[in-house]
C-alpha positions, -999 to +999 in steps of 0.1 A: -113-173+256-082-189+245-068-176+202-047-199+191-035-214+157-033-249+173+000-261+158+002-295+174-032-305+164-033-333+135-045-335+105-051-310+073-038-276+083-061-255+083-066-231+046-046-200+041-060-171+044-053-140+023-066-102+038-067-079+014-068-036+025-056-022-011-086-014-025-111-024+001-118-051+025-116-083+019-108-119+037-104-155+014-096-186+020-067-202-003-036-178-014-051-167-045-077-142-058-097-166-064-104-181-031-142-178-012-150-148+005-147-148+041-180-127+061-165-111+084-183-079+110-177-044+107-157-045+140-136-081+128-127-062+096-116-031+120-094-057+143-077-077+114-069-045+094-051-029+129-031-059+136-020-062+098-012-028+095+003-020+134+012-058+143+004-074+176-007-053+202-022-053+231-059-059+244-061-030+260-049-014+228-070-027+205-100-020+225-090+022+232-077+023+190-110+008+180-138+018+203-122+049+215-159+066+228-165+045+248-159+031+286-129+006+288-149-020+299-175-019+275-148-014+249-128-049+260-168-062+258-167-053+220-131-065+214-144-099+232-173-104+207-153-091+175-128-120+182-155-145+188-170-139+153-138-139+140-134-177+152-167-187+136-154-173+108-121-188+103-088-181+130-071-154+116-062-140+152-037-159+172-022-148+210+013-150+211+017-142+242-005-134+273-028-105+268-014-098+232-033-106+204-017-106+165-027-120+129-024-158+127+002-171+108-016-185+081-024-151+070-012-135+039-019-097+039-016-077+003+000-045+020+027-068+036+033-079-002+033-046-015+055-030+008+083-055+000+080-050-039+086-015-033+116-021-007+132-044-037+124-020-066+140+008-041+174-012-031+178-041-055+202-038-086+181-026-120+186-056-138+163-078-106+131-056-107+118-067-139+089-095-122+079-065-096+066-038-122+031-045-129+024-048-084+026-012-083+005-002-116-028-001-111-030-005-069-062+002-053-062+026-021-053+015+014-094+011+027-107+035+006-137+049+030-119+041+064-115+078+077-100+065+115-067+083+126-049+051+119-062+044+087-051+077+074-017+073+088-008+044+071-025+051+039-003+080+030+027+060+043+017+036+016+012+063-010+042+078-001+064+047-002+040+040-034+053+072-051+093+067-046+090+036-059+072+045-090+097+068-096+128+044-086+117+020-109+113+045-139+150+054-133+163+020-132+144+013-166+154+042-178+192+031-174+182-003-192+164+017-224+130+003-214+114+031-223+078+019-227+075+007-191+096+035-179+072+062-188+043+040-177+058+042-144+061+074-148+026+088-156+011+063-131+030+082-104+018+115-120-017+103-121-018+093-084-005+127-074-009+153-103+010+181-082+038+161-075+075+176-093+095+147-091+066+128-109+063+146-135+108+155-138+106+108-144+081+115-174+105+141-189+135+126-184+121+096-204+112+115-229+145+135-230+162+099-228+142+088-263+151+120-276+116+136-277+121+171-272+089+182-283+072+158-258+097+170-232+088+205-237+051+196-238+052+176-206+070+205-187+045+232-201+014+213-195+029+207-152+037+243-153+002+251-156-012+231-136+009+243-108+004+279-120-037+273-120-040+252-085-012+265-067+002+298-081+036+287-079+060+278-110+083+247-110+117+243-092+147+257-107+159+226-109+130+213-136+135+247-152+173+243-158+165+202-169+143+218-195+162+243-207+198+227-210+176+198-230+164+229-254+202+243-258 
């Protein structure tokens, strides 16, 4: 069964297709939010959300990642149907090569968006990362409910990556006095991970940076007991020091 994207044939191309994995599943036709829902099989959403999140790999891959208790041959049986509904439903698988299969190219994936907005909030000059804000506030979870090996991988990568670049960009406004959007930043990062230090050093260094000691002070105190309460432990030296050179 030949997966292709059929370049040379004429007419309309075919309607974009936009996957979406932050927040749950879903496939659309058209670029926008707005487009209609694609159906798609509990094994077709398991095959388009590998290849968007590992890229092109192998039958033989795909068929030991996603049917992993079973024989191979029933498991490349499986694979066979899950790409068969996929065609009725709209190609969004393509084979680039022999025995490989990938995401067509008319697909747009959410997580392939997000993960460059953090990249430019991380490495571009403050002054460009204005328009990329508000794509990190508010993200949904990477398949929330998808408990495979692979899923879990890549969903803390993305929280991870999530996390430095809440804080990056809460710096970088910092350094332009945008202190509203600053410390939004910065409590969205603390809210994702309440137990996280550096999170919760970005909120008090925009408070230090407005001059609000008191909201500093409270900020630091509130942290510290969390962290005494769930962990035992007190903050780093480092957040200690912060607070107490702001005090002298």
């Amino acid at each position: 069964m030949a997966v292709t994207d059929c370049p040379g044939v004429r007419g309309d191309a075919p309607p974009a297709l936009r996957l979406q994995l932050l927040g749950g599943f879903r496939l659309s036709r058209g670029d926008g939010h707005g487009g209609s829902q694609v159906d798609v099989s509990a094994s077709g959403q398991q095959l388009l959300a590998l290849l968007g999140l590992r890229g092109p790999a192998t039958r033989s891959v795909l068929a030991g990642t996603l049917w992993p208790d079973v024989a191979e041959e029933r498991a490349r049986a499986c694979l066979r149907t899950a790409i068969w509904r996929l065609n009725t439903a709209g190609s969004a698988v393509t084979d680039p090569r022999p025995g490989v299969l990938g995401l067509s190219r008319q697909v747009r994936m959410d997580t392939r968006d997000f993960t460059a907005t953090a990249h430019h909030i991380l490495t571009a000059p403050a002054e460009g990362i204005g328009p990329a804000c508000a794509a990190l506030m508010g993200m949904g979870e990477l398949l929330p409910g998808w408990y495979q090996d692979w899923v879990v991988f890549e969903r803390e990568r993305l929280h991870q990556l999530r996390l430095h670049a809440l804080e990056a960009l809460s710096a970088r406004l910092v350094v332009q006095q945008q202190y509203a959007p600053a410390l939004e930043a910065a409590l969205e990062s603390t809210r994702i991970d309440p137990l996280r230090e550096s999170a919760h050093r970005a909120v008090v260094t925009v408070h230090l940076a407005e001059n609000n000691l008191a909201e500093a002070v409270r900020h630091f105190k509130a942290f510290r007991g969390l962290l005494r309460t769930e962990l035992g432990i007190e903050p780093s030296e480092q957040f200690r020091t912060m607070v107490r050179h702001a005090l002298a």
